[in-house]
ZATITI-490136 format. One line per 4 residues: number of its first residue (from 1); for each residue y, z negated, x of N, C-alpha, C. Coordinates in steps of 0.2 Angstrom, whole numbers, plus 5000, padded with zeros to 4 digits. Atoms other than C-alpha are relative to their C-alpha. Last residue first. Example, Ala and Ser with C-alpha at 12.3 -4.5 7.8 and 13.67 -1.06 7.14 Angstrom:
REM ZATITI-490136
2 = 4994,5001,4996,4995,4964,5068,5005,4997,4996; 4994,5000,5004,4978,4961,5062,5006,5000,5004
This chain:
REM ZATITI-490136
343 = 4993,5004,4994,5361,5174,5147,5007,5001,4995; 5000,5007,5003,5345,5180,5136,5004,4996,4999; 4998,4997,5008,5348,5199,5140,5001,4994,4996; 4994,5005,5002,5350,5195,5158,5001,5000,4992
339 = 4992,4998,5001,5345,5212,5164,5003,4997,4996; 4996,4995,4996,5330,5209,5173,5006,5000,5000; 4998,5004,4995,5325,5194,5163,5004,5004,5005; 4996,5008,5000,5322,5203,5149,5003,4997,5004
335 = 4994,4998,5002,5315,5218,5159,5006,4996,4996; 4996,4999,4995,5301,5206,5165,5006,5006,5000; 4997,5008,4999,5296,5201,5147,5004,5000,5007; 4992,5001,5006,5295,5220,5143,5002,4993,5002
331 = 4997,4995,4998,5282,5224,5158,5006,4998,4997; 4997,5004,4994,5273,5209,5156,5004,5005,5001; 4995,5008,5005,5270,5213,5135,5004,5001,5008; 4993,5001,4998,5266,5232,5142,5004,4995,4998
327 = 5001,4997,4994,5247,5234,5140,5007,4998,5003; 5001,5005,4994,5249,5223,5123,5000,5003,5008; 4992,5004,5000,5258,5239,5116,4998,4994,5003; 4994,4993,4997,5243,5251,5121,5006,4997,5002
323 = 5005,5001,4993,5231,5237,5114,5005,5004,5004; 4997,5007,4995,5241,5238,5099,4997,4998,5005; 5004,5005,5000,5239,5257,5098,4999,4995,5001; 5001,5001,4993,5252,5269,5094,4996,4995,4997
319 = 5006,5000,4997,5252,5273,5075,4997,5001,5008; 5000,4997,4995,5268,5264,5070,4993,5005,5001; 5000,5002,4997,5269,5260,5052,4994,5004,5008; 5005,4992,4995,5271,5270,5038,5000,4995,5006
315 = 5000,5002,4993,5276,5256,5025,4997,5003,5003; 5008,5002,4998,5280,5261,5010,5000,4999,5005; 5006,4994,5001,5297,5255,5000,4994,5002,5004; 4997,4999,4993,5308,5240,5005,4999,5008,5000
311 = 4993,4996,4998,5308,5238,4987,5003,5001,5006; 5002,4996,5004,5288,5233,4987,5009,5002,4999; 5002,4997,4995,5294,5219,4998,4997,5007,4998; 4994,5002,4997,5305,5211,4984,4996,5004,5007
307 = 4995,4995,5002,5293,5216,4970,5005,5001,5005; 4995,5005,5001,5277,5206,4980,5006,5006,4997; 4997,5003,4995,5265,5220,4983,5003,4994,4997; 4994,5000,5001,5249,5225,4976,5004,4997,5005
303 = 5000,5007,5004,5234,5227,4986,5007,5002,4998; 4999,5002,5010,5230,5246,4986,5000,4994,5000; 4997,4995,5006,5224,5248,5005,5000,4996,4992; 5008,4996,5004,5217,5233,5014,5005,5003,4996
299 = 5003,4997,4997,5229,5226,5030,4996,5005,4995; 5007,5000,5001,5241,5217,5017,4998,5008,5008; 5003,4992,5002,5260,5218,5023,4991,4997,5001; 5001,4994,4995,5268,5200,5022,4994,5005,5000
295 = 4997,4992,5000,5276,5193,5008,5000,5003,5008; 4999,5002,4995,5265,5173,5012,5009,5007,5001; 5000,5007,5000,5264,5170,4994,5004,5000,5009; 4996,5004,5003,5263,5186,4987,5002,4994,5003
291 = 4991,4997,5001,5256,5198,5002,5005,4996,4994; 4995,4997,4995,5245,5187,5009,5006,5001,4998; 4993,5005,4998,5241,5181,4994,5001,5000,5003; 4994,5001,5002,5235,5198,4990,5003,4993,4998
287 = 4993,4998,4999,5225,5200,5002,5004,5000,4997; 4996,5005,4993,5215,5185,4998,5005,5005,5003; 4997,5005,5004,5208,5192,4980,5007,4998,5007; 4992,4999,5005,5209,5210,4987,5002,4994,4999
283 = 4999,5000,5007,5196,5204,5001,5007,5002,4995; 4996,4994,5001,5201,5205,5019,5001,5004,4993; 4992,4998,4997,5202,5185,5022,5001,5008,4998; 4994,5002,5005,5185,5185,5013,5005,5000,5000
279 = 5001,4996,5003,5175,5194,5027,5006,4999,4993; 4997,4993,4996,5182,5184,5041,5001,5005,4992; 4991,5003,4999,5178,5168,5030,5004,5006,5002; 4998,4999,5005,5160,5175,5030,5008,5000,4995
275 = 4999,4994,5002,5159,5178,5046,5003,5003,4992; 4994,4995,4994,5165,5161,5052,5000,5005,4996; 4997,5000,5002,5150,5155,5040,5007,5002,5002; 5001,4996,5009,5137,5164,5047,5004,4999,4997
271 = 5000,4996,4998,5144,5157,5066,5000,5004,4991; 5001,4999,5006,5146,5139,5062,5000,5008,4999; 5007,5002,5001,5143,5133,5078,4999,5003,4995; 5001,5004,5006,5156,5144,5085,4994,4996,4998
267 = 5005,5006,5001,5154,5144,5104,5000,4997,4994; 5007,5000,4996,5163,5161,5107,4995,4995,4998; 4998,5002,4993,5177,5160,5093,4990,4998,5005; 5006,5004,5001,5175,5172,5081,5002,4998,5006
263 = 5007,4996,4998,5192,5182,5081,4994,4994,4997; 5005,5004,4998,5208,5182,5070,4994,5000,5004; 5006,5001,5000,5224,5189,5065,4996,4997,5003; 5002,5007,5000,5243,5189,5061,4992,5004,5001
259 = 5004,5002,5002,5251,5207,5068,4998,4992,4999; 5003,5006,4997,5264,5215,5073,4996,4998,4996; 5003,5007,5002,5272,5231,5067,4998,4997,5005; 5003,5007,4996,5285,5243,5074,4996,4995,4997
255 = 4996,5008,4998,5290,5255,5060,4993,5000,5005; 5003,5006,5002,5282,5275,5060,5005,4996,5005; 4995,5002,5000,5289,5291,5064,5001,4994,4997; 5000,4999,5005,5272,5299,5066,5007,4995,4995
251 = 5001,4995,5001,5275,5305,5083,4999,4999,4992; 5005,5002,5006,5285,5290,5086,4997,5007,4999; 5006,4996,4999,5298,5298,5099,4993,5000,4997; 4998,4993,4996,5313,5293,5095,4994,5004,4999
247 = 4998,5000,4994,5305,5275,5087,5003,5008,5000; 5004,4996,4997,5307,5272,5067,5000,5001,5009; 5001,4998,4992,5316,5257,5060,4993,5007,5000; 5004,4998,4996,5313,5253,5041,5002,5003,5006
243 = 5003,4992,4997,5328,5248,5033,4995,5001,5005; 5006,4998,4996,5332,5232,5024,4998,5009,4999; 5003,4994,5002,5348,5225,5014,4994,5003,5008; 5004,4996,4994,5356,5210,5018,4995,5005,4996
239 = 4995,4998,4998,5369,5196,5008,5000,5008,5004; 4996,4997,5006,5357,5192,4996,5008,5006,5004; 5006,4995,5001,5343,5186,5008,5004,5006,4997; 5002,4997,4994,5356,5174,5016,4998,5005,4998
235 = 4993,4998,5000,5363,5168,4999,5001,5005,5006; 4998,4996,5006,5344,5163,4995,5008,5005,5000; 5005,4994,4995,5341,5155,5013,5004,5008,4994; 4999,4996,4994,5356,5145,5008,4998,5005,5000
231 = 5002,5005,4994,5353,5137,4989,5000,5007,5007; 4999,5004,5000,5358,5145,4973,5000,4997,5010; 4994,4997,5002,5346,5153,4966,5005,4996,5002; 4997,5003,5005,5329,5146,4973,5008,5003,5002
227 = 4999,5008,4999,5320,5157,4988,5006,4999,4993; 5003,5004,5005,5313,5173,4984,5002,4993,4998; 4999,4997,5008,5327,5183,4991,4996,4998,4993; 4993,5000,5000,5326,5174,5008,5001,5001,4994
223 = 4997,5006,5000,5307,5172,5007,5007,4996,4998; 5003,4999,5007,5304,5193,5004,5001,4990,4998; 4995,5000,5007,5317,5192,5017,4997,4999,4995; 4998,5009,4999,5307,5181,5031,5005,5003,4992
219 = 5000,5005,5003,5293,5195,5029,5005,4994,4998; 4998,5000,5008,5303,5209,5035,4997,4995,4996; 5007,5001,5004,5303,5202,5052,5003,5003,4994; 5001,5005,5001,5321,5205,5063,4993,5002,4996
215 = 5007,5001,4999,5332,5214,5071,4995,4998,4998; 5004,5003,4993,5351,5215,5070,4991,5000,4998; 5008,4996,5003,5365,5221,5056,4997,4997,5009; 5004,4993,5008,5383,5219,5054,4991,4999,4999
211 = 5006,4995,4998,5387,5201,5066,4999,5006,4991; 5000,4999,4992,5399,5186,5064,4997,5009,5001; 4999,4995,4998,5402,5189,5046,5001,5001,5006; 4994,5003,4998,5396,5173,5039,5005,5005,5003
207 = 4996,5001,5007,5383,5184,5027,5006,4996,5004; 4998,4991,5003,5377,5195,5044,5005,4997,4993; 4994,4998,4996,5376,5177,5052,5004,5005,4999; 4995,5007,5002,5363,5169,5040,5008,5003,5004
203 = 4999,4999,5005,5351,5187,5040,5010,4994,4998; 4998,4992,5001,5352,5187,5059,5002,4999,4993; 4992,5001,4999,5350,5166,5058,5002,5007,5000; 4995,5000,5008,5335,5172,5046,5005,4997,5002
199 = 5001,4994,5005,5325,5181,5063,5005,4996,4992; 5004,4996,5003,5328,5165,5073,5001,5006,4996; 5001,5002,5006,5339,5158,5086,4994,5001,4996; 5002,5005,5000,5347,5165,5102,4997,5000,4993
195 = 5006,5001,5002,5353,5180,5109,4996,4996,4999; 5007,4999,4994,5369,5177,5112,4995,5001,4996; 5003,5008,4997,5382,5181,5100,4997,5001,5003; 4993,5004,5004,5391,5198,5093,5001,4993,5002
191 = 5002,5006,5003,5379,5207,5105,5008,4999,4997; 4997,4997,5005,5383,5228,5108,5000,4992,4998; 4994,4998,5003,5382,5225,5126,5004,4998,4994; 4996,5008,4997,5366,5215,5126,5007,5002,4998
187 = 5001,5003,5006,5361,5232,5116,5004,4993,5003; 4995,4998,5006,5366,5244,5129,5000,4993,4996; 4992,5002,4995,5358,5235,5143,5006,5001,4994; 5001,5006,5000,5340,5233,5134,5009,4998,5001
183 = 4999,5001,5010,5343,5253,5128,5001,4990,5000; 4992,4998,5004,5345,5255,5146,5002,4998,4997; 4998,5003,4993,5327,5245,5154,5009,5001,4996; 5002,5007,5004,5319,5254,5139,5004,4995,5002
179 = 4994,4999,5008,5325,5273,5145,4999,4991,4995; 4994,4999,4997,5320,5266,5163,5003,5001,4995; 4999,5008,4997,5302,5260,5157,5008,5001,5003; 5001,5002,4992,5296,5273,5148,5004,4994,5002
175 = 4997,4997,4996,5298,5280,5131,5004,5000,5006; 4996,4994,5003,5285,5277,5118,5005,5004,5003; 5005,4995,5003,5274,5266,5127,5004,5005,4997; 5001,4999,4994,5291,5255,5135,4992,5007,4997
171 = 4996,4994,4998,5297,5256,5116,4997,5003,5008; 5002,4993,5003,5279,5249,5110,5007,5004,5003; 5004,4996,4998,5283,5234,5124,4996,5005,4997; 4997,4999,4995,5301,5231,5118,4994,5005,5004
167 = 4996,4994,5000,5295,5227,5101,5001,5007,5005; 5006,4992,5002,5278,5218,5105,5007,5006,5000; 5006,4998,4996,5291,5207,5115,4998,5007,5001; 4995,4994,4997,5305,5206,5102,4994,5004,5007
163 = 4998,4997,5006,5292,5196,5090,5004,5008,5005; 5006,4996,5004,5285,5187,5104,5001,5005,4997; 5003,5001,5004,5302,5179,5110,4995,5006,4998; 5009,5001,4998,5307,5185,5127,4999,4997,4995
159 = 5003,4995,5001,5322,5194,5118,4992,4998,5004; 5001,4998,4992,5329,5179,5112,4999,5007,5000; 5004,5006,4999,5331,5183,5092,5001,4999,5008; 5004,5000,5000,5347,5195,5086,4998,4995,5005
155 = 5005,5005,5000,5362,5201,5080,4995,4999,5002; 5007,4999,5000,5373,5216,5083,4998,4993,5000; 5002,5000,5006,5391,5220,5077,4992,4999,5000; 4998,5005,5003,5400,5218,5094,4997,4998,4992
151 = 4998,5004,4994,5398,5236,5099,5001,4992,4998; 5002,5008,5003,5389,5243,5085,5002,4995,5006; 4996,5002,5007,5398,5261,5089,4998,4994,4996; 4992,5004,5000,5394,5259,5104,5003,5000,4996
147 = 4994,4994,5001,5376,5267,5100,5004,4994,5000; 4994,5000,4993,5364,5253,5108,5003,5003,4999; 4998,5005,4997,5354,5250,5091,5005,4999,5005; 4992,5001,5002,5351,5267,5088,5004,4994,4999
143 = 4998,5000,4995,5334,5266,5098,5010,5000,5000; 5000,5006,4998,5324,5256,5083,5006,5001,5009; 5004,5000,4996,5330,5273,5074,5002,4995,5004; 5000,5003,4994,5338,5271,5057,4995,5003,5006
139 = 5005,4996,4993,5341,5280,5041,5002,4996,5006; 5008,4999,5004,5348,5273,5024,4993,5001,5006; 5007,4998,4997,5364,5267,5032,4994,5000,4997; 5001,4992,5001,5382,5267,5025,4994,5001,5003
135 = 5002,4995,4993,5384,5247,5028,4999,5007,4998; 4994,4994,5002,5391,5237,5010,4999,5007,5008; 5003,4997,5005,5373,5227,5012,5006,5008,4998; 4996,5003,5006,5374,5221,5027,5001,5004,4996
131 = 4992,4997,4999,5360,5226,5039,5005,4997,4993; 4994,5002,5002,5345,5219,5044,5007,5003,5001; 4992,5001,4999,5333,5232,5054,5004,4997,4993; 4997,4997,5003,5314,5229,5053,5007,5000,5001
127 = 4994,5001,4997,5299,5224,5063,5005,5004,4998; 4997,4992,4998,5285,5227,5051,5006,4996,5002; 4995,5004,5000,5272,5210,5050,5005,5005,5003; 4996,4999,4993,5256,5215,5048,5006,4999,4997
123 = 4992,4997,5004,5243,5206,5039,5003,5004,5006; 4999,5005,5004,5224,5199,5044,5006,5004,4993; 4994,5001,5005,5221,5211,5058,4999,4997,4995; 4996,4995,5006,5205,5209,5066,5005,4997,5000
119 = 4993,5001,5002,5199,5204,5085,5002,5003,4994; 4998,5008,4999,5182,5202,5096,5007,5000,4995; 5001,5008,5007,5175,5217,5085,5002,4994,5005; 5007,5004,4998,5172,5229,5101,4998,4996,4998
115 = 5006,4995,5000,5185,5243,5097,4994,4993,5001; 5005,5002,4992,5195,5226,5092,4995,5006,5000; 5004,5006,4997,5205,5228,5075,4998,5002,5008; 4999,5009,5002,5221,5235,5069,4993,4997,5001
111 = 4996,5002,4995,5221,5254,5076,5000,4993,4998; 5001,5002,4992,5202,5255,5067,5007,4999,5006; 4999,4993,4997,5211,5254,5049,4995,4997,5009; 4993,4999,4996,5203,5237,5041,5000,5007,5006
107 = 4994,5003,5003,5193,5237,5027,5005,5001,5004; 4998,4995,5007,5177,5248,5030,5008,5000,4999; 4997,4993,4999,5176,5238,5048,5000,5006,4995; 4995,4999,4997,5178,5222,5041,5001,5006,5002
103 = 4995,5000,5006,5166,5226,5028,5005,5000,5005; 4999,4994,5003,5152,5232,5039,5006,5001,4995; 5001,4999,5007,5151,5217,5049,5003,5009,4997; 5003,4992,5003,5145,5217,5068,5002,4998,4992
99 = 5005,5003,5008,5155,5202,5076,4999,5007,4998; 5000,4996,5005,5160,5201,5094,4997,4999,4993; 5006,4998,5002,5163,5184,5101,4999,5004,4996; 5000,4997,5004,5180,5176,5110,4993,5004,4997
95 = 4999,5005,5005,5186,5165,5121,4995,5004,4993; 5009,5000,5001,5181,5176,5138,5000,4995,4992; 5001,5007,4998,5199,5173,5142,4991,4998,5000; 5000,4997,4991,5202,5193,5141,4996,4992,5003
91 = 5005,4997,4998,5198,5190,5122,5000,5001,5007; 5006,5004,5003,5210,5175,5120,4993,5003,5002; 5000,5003,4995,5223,5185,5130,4994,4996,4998; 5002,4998,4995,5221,5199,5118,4998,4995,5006
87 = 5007,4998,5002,5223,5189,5103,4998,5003,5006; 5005,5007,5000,5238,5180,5110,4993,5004,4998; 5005,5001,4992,5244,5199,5115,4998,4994,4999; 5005,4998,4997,5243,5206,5097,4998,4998,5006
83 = 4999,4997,4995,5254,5193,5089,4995,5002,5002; 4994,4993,5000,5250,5180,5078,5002,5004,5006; 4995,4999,4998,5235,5167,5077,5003,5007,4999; 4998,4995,5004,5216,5163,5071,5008,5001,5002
79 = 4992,5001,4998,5204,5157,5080,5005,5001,4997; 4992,4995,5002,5190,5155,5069,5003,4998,5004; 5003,4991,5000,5173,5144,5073,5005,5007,4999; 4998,4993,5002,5180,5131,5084,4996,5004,4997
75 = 5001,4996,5007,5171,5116,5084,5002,5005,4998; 4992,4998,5006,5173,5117,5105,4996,4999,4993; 4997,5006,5008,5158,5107,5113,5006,5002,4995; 5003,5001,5005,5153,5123,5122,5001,4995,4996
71 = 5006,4999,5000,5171,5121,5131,4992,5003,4996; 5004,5002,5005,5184,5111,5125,4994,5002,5002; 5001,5007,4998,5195,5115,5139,4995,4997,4996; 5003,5003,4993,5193,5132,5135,4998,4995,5002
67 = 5006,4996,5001,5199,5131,5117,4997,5000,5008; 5006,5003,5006,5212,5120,5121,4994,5001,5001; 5002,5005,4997,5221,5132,5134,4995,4994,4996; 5008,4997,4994,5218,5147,5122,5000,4994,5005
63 = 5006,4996,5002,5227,5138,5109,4994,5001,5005; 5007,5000,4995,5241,5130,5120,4993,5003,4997; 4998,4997,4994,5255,5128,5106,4994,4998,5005; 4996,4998,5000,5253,5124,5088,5004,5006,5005
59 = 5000,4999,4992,5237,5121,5086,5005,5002,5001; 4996,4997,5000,5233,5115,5067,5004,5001,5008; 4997,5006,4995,5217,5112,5064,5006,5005,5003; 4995,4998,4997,5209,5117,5047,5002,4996,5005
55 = 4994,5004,4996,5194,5112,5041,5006,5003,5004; 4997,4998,4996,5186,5123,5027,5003,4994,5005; 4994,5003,4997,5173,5119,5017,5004,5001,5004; 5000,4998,4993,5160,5133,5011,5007,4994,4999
51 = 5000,5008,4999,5159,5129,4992,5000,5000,5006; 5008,5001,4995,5156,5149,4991,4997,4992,5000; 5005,4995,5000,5172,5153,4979,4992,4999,5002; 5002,5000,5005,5181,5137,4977,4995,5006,4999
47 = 5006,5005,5003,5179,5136,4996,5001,4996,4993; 5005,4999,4997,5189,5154,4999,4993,4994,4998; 5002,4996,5003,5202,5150,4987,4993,5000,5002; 5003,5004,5006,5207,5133,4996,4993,5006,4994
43 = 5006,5005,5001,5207,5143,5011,4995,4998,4995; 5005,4994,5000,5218,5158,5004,4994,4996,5002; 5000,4996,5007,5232,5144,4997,4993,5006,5001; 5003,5004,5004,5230,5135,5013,4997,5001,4992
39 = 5006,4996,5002,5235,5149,5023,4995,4996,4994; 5001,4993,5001,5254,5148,5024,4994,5002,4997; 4997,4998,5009,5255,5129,5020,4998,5007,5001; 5007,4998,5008,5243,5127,5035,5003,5003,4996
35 = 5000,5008,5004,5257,5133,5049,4996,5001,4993; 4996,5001,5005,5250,5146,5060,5001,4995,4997; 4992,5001,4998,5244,5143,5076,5006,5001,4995; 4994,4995,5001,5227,5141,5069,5005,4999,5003
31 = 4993,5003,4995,5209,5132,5075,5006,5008,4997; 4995,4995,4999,5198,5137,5058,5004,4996,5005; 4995,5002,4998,5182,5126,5056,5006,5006,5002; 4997,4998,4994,5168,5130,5044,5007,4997,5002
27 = 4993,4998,5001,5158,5123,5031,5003,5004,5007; 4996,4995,5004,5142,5121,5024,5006,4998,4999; 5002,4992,4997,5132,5116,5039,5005,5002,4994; 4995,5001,4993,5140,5096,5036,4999,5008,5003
23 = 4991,4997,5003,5132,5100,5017,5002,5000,5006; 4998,4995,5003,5113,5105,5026,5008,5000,4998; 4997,4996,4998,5115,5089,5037,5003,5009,4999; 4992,5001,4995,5118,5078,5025,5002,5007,5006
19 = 4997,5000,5005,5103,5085,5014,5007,5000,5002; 4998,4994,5001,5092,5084,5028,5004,5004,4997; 4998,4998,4994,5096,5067,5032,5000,5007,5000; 4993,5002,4998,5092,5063,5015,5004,5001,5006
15 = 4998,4995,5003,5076,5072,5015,5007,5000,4997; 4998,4994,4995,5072,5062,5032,5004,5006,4993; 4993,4999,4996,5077,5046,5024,5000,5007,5002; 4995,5002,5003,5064,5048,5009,5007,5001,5003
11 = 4998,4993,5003,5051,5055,5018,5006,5000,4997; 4999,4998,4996,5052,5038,5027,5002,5007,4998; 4994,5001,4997,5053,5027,5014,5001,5006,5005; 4994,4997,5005,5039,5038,5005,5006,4996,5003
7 = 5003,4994,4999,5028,5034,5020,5005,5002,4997; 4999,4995,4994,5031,5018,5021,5000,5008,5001; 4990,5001,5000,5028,5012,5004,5004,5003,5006; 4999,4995,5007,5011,5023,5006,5008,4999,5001
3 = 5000,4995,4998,5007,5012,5023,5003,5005,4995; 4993,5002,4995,5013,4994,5015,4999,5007,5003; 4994,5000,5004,5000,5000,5000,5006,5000,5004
């Protein structure tokens, strides 16, 4: 009898034990350098749908040093971050782990992910020109920035900031390193301020009348214009009108994009789960919070838009390669410096 009661005590704990460890399997880990509120909304969705748990961990700065340091003991299953070159450096860093799905490559164009699946696109985020709104311009090139006839009337981020970065290193692809190197000189010229701040002091400084028109994300407008009636951002968004940028020599006369996205990170534990997270992020349901909630451009054809990003009209975006554009981040951030553009 004391052997029997033994027996189902014991079968007892292990089918408990099992049980434990199956739910602690049914979930994944996401390290991001974005902020939660942004993705929380597409998470939540995703473990209403599978029950798959999400942890999120928020990494502000140092990613790829982390991850490393962490080693096989990382919980990392999702890296997730902005900007083509952190995703690159993650993959150069050995951080990172092809994935074979058939949905991710259905979904997303081949210039937006990894010829060898360490890396998709999520969203892209068109670097676009702020201009004030009584401006005569419907038509822009990324290069028309340095005409002297904007002497004094230009706005805009650092330029070793990410954002101006990618920019500077698709012109460097586009039109070499000495026409890049000018247009950098030109523009310093044309400043109205130093180059400091964020992409919605551009917006904030076009309504104070320091500056006409400058540089900047077109996601921050669909924020700007969505934001409550009344209040700053909203008087900001209102005071600025948006035009898609094209390069000189763009062969398809496509904007500047950037990207948010993500890989599987080398020592996921949760590896099925990872993938299937990947897979749900390119979903209609999750693109299109993307595009509502966060108002930046879906990777997956036909999701709708937000009304306020959907008046910018389509988005032809660059068709150089962002591997092409990473190639040249060092190149641009040493022009920056070059010619003092910060200063």
């Amino acid at each position: 009898m004391r052997h029997s009661t033994l027996t189902k005590s014991l079968i007892a704990s292990f089918v408990s034990l099992m049980s434990v460890q199956a739910f602690a399997a049914d979930k994944v880990t996401v390290y991001t350098t974005r902020e939660p509120k942004l993705i929380e909304p597409i998470l939540a969705d995703f473990t209403k749908n599978t029950g798959i748990t999400v942890d999120t961990i928020f990494v502000k700065e140092g990613l790829l040093e982390r991850v490393k340091a962490e080693g096989t003991t990382s919980p990392a299953d999702i890296l997730m971050t902005v900007d083509i070159g952190n995703l690159v450096d993650l993959v150069e860093a050995g951080l990172t782990q092809p994935i074979n799905s058939t949905t991710l490559t259905e979904v997303i164009p081949a210039n937006l992910r990894d010829p060898n699946g360490n890396w998709f696109a999520l969203s892209l985020r068109d670097r676009v020109l702020y201009a004030a709104t009584e401006m005569p311009i419907d038509r822009f090139k990324y290069e028309d920035l340095a005409n002297p006839e904007f002497k004094g009337k230009v706005c805009i981020r650092s330029g070793q900031h990410p954002y101006n970065i990618g920019m500077l290193a698709a012109m460097i692809e586009h039109n070499g390193t000495e026409k890049t190197e000018q247009w950098l000189r030109d523009v310093k010229n044309n400043l109205a301020r130093k180059a400091t701040g964020g992409d919605r002091d551009v917006a904030r400084d076009i309504l104070g009348g320091i500056c006409d028109l400058g540089l900047a994300n077109a996601y921050y407008v669909g924020r700007m214009k969505n934001a409550e009636v009344g209040s700053d951002e909203r008087a900001w968004g209102d005071a600025i009108k948006v035009i898609r940028p094209s390069f000189a020599q763009s062969p398809n006369q496509g904007t500047h994009v950037n990207i948010s996205g993500a890989g599987l990170a080398v020592n996921a534990p949760e590896k099925d789960n990872a993938i299937k997270l990947m897979e749900f992020l390119v979903s209609e349901e999750a693109q299109s919070l993307y595009a509502k909630a966060n108002y930046e451009y879906p990777v997956r054809a036909g999701v709708e838009l937000d009304p306020v990003v959907a008046s910018f009209g389509v988005l032809n975006p660059d068709s150089i390669s962002l591997l092409d554009i990473a190639k040249h981040r060092k190149e641009a951030s040493e022009l920056v410096d070059k010619v003092g553009f910060d200063n």
